[in-house]
MIZA-299447 format. One record per residue (C-alpha): x, z, y. Coordinates in steps of 0.5 Angstrom, whole numbers. Layout:
// MIZA-299447
<site px="X" pz="Z" py="Y"/>
...
//
This chain:
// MIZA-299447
<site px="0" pz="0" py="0"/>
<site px="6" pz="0" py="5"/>
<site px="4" pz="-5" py="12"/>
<site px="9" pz="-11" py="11"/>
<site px="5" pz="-12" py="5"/>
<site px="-2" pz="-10" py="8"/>
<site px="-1" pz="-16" py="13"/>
<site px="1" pz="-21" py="8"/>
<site px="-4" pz="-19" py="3"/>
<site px="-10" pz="-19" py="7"/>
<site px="-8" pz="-24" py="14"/>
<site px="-16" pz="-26" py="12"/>
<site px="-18" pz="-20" py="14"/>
<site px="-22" pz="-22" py="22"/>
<site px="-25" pz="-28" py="19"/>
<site px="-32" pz="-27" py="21"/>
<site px="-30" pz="-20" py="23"/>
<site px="-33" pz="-20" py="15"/>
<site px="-28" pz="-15" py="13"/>
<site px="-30" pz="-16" py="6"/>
<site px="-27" pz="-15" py="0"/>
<site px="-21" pz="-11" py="3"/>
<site px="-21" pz="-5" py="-1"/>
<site px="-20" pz="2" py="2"/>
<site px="-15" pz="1" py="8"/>
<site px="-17" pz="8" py="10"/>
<site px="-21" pz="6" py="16"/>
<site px="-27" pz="10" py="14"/>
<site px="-25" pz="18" py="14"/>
<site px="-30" pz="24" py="15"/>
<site px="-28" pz="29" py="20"/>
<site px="-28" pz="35" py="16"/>
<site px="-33" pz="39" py="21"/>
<site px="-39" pz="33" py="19"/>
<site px="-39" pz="31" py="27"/>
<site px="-35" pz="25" py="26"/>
<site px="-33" pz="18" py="22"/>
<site px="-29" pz="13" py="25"/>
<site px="-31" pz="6" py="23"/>
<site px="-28" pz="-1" py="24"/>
<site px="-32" pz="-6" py="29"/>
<site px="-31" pz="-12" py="32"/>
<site px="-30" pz="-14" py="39"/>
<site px="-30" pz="-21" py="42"/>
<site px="-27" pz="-23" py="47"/>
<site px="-27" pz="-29" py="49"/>
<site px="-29" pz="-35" py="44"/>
<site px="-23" pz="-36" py="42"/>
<site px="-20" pz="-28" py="40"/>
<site px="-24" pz="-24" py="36"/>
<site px="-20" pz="-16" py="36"/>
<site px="-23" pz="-11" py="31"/>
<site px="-22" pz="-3" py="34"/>
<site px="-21" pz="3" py="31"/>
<site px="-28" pz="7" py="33"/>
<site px="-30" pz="14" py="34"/>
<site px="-37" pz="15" py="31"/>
<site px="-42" pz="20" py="33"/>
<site px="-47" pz="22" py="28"/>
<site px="-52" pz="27" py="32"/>
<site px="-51" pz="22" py="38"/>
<site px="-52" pz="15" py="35"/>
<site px="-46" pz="14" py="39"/>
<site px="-39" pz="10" py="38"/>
<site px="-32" pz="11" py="43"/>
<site px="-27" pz="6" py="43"/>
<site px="-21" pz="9" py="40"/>
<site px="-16" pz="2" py="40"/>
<site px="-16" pz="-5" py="38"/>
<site px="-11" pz="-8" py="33"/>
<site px="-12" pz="-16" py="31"/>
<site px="-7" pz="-20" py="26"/>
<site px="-8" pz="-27" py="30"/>
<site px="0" pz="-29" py="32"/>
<site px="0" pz="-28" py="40"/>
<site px="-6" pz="-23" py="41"/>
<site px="-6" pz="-19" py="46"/>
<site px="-9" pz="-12" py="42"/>
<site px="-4" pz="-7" py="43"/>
<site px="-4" pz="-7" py="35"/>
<site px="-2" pz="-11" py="29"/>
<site px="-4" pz="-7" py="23"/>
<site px="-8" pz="0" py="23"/>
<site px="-9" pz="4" py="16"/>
<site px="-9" pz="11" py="14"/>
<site px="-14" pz="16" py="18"/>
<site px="-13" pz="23" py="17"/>
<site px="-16" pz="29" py="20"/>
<site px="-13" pz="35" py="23"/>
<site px="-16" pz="41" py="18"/>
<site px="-20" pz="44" py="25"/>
<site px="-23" pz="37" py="27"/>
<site px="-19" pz="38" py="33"/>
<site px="-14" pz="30" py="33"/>
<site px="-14" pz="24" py="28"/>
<site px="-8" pz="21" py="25"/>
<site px="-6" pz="14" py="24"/>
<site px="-1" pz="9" py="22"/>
<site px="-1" pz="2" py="27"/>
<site px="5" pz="-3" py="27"/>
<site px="7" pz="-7" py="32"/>
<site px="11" pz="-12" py="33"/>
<site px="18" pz="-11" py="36"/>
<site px="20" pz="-19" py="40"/>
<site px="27" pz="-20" py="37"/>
<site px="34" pz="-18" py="42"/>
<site px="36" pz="-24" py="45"/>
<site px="44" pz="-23" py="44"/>
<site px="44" pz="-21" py="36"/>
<site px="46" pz="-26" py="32"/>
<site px="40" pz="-30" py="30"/>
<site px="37" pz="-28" py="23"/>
<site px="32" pz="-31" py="18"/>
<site px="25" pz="-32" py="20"/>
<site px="21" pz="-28" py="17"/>
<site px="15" pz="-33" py="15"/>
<site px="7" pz="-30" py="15"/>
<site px="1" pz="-30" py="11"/>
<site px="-1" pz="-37" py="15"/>
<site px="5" pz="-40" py="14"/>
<site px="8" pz="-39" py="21"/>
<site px="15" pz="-37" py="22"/>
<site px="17" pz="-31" py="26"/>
<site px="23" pz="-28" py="29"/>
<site px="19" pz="-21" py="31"/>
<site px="21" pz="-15" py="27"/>
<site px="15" pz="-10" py="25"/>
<site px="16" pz="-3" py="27"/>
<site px="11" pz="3" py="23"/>
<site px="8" pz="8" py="28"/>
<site px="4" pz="15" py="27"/>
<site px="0" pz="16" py="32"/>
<site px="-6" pz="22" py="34"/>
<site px="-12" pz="22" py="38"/>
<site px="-14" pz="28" py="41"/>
<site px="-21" pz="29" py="41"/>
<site px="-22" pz="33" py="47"/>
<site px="-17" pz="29" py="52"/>
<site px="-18" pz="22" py="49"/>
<site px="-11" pz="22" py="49"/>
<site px="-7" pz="18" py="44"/>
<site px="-1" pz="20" py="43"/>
<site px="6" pz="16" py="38"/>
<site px="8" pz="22" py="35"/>
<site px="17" pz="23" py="34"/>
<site px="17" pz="21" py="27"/>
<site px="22" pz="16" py="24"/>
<site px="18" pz="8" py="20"/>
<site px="12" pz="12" py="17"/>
<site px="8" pz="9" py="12"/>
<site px="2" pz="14" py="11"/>
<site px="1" pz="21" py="12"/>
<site px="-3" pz="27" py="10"/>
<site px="-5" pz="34" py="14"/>
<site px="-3" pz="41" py="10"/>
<site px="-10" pz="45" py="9"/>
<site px="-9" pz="49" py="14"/>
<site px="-6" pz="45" py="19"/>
<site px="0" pz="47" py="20"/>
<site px="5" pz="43" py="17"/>
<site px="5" pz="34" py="16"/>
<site px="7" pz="30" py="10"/>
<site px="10" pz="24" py="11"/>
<site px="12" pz="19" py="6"/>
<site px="18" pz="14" py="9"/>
<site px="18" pz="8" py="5"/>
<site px="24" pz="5" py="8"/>
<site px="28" pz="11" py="4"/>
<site px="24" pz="12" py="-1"/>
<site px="23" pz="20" py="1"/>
<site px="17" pz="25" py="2"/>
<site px="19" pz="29" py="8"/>
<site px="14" pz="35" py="10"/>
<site px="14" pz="36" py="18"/>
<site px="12" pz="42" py="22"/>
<site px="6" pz="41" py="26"/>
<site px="7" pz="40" py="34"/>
<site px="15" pz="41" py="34"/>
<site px="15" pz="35" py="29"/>
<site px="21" pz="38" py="27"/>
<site px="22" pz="36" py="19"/>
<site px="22" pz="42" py="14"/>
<site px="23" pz="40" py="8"/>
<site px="25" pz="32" py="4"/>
<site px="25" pz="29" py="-2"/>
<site px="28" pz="22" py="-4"/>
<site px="23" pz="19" py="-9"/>
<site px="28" pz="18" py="-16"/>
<site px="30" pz="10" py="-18"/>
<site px="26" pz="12" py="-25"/>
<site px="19" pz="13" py="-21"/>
<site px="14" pz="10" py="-18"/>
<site px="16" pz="9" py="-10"/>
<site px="8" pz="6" py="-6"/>
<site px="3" pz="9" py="-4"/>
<site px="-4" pz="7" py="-8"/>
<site px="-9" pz="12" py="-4"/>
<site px="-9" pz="14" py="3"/>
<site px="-10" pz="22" py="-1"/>
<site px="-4" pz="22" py="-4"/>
<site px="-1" pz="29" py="-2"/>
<site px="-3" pz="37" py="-3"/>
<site px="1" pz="42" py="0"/>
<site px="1" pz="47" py="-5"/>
<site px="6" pz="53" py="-1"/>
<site px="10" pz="53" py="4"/>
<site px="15" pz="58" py="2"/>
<site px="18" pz="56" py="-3"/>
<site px="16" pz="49" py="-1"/>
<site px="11" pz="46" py="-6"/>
<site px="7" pz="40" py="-6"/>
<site px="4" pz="36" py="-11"/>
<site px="3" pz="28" py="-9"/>
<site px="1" pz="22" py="-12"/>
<site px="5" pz="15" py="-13"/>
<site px="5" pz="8" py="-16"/>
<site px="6" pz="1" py="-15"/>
<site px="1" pz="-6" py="-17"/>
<site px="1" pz="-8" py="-25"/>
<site px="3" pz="-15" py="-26"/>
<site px="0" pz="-19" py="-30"/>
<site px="0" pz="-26" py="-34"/>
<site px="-5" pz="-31" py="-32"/>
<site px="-6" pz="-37" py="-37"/>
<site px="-1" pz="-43" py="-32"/>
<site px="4" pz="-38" py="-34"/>
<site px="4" pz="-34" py="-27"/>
<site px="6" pz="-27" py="-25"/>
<site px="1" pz="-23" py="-21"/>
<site px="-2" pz="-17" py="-18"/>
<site px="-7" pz="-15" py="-23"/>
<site px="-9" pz="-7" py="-23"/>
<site px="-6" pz="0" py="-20"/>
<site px="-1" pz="5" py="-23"/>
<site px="0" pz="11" py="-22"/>
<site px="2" pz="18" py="-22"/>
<site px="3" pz="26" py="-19"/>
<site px="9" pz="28" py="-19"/>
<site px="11" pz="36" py="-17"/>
<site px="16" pz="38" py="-11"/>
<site px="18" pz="45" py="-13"/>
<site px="25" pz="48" py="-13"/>
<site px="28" pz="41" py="-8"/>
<site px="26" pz="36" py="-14"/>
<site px="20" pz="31" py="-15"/>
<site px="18" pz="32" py="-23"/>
<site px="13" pz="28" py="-26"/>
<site px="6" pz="32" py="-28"/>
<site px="3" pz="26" py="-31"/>
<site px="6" pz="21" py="-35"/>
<site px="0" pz="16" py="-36"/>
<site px="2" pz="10" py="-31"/>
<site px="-6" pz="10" py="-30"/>
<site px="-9" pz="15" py="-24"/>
<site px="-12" pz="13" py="-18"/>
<site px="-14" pz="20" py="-15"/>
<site px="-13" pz="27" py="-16"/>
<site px="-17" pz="34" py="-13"/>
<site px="-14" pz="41" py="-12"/>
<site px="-18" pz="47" py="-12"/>
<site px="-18" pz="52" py="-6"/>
<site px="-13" pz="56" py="-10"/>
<site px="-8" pz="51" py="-11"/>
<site px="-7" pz="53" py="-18"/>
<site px="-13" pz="47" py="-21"/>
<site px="-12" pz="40" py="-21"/>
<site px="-16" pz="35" py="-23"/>
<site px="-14" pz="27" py="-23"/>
<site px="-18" pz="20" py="-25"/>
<site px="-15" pz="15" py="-30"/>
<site px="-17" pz="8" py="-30"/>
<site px="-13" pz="3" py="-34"/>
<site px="-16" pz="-4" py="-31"/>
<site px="-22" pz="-7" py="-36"/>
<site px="-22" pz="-1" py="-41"/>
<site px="-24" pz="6" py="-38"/>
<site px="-24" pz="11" py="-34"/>
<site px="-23" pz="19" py="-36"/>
<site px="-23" pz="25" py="-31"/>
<site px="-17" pz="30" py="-34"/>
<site px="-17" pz="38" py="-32"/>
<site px="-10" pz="42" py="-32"/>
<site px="-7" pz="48" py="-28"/>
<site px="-2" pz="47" py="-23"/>
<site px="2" pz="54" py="-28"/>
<site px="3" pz="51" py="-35"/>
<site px="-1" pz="48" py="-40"/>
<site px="-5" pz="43" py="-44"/>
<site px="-10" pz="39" py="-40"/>
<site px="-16" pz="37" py="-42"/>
<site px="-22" pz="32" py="-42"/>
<site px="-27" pz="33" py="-38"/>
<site px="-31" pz="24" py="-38"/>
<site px="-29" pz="18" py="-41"/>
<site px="-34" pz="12" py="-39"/>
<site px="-32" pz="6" py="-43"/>
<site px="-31" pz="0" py="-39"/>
<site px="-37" pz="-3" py="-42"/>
<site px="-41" pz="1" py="-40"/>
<site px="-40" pz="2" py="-32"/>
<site px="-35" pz="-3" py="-29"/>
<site px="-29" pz="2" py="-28"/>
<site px="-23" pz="-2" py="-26"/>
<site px="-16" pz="-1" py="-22"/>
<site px="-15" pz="-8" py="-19"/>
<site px="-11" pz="-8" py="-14"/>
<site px="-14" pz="-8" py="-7"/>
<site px="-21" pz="-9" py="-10"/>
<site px="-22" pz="-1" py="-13"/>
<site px="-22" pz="6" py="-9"/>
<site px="-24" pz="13" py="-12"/>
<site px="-25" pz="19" py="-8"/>
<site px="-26" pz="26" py="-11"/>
<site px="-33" pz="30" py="-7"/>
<site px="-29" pz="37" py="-4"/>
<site px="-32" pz="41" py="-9"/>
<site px="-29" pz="37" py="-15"/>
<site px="-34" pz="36" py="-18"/>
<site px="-36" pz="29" py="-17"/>
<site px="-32" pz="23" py="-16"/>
<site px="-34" pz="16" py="-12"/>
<site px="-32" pz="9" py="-13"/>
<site px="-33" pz="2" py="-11"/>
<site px="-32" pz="-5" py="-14"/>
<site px="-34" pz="-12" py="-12"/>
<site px="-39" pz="-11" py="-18"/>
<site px="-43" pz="-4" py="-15"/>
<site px="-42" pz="3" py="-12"/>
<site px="-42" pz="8" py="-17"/>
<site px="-41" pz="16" py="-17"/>
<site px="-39" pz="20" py="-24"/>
<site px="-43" pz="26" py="-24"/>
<site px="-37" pz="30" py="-28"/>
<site px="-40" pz="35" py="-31"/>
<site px="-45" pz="30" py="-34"/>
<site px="-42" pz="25" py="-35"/>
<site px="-48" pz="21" py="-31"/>
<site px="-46" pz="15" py="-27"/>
<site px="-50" pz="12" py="-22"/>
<site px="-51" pz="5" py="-18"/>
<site px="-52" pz="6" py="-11"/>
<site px="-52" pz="-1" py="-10"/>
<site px="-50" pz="-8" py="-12"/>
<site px="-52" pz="-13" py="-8"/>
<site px="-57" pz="-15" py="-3"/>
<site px="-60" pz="-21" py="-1"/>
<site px="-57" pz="-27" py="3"/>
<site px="-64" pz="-31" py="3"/>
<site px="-70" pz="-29" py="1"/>
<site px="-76" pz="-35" py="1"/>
<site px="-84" pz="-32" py="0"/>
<site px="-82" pz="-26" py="-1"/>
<site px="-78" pz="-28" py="-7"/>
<site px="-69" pz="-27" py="-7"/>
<site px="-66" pz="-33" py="-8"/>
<site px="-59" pz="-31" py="-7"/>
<site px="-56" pz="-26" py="-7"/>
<site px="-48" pz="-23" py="-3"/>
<site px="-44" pz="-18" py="-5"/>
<site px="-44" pz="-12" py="-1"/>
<site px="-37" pz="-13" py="4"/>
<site px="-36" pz="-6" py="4"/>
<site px="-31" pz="-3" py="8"/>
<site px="-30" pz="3" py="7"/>
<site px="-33" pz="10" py="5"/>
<site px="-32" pz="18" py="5"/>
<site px="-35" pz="24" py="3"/>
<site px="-38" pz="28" py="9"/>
<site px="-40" pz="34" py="5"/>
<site px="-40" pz="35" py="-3"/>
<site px="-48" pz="32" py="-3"/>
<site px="-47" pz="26" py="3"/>
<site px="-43" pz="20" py="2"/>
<site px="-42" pz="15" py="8"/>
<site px="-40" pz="8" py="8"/>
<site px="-40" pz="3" py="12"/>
<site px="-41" pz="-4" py="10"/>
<site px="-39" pz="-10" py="15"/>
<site px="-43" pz="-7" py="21"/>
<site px="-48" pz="-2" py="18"/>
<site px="-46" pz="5" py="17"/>
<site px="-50" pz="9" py="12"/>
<site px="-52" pz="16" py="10"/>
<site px="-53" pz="17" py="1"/>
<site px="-55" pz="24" py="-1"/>
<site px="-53" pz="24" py="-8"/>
<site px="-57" pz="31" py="-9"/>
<site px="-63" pz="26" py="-9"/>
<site px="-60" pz="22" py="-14"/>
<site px="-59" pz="27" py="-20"/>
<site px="-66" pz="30" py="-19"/>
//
């Protein structure tokens, strides 16, 4: 999930302002106080320019606040090249982000080879990785001092901030308002070194210095020609103790993972691409996991397919959410019960009868408490209680 692949990948993003079939960039984050969701909208600026913008939306209000606008069409003028990565502040206080920027190369440097785009033009122009936070209160928003960021995660009290460097390969923890580092670990050769979700670390303790954080990379995988491409996502938790990362699980197969309040229980989803999902429970001390679902793929679309598929556990654990282009779906874990909130919806309707049929385009989503998910596809925002779906 690093950003130079992000712009590459994904340079289709602002046809139409559809922003279909993205997968999760991280745009869609609930505050934790419930007041707030960002969202992505677009912006027209002209018949020729078309931004897409970070917004601040209000539930109570009905209302959305600009927050800033990124675009990847080569000579905008968006502040932004790349947006991805919201994260809150425990205390609901500021919203963190990565952007990229584009950096004009320096006139006097011997010339290097130009980079090439997704859409085939060449580019002298270095990308620079910023984390940035706004601050609800002023509307300010601010470039934090920390050095080529590739995602970032807030501890639960709020006091400390993790930051996975991709350039280094390290996993760094940083004090909250001095920016001062406090602890960092280079990711060993022999392990997985991307980030495949946005929710990718849990600090555990501070003294000593412990957190358990989720890493991966993209499978490969032959098509019939012969070529070699991106099929599914694997992945990983490693434990960060004693100044070591070790791996705590061993499958190649997790996308997410959960950690109770006491930080002594994690729970974590396994997808193998095409065959099943399993949900596992194990304590952070010691000891055997154990089993709590396995849902068949055959029985519900589970997949792990590179931008295409994103989990997210609800904040007590007990549920797990995610969505593909065949449906959105959420695991009752205790149960066992899988639901479809929905599919499709109709792309033309004549005399009352649905002709057509369109996938449902969805940008992203979040849990705004452990029964309400919100989901925003293309430039609609809905609210879903799943209390009402299990009665």
């Amino acid at each position: 999930m690093r950003l130079t692949k992000l712009a590459g990948t994904l340079v289709s993003l602002l046809t139409a302002l559809g922003l279909s079939g993205c997968g999760d960039q991280g745009w869609v984050r609930v505050s934790p106080d419930g007041r707030y969701t960002t969202i992505i909208r677009g912006v027209k600026v002209s018949e020729d320019e078309e931004y897409a913008e970070l917004a601040l939306y209000e539930f109570d209000r009905d209302n959305a606040t600009s927050i800033t606008q990124f675009s990847l069409e080569a000579g905008s003028k968006a502040p932004y090249q790349w947006l991805v990565g919201c994260q809150w502040t425990p205390d609901s206080r500021a919203l963190s982000f990565i952007v990229q920027e584009v950096e004009p190369a320096v006139p006097d440097e011997p010339a290097q080879e130009a980079d090439t785009t997704a859409e085939g033009e060449s580019t002298n122009e270095a990308a620079r990785c910023s984390l940035m936070l706004y601050e609800l209160a002023s509307r300010k928003l601010l470039r934090l001092p920390i050095d080529s960021p590739a995602a970032a995660q807030w501890s639960r009290d709020g006091k400390y901030l993790m930051v996975y460097h991709d350039n280094t390969d390290t996993v760094a923890v940083y004090r909250a308002n001095t920016w001062t580092r406090v602890g960092a670990v280079e990711i060993p050769d022999e392990y997985y070194n991307d980030i495949i979700a946005w929710d990718w670390a849990v600090l555990l303790s501070d003294a000593p210095l412990s957190v358990l954080v989720l890493l991966g990379d993209s499978g490969t995988g032959r098509s019939e020609d012969g070529v070699w491409s991106s099929m599914g996502r694997e992945g990983n938790l490693y434990l960060w103790r004693g100044g070591r990362l070790t791996p705590f699980t061993t499958s190649d197969d997790v996308q997410a993972f959960w950690v109770d309040a006491t930080s002594s229980v994690v729970r974590w989803a396994r997808v193998k691409h095409e065959e099943y999902l399993v949900v596992f429970e194990g304590s952070l001390h010691g000891g055997a996991p154990r089993r709590l679902a396995l849902i068949p793929h055959a029985t519900i679309k589970a997949n792990a397919r590179y931008y295409e598929t994103y989990y997210r556990f609800s904040p007590q654990g007990d549920k797990l959410a995610w969505y593909t282009d065949e449906g959105f779906y959420v695991l009752d874990i205790a149960t066992g019960t899988v639901r479809t909130l929905y599919t499709a919806h109709p792309k033309e309707a004549r005399g009352g009868v649905v002709r057509e049929l369109e996938t449902t385009g969805c940008i992203g989503f979040d849990w705004r408490d452990n029964e309400t998910l919100v989901i925003q596809r293309r430039e609609e925002l809905e609210q879903v209680s799943i209390r009402r779906l299990w009665q």
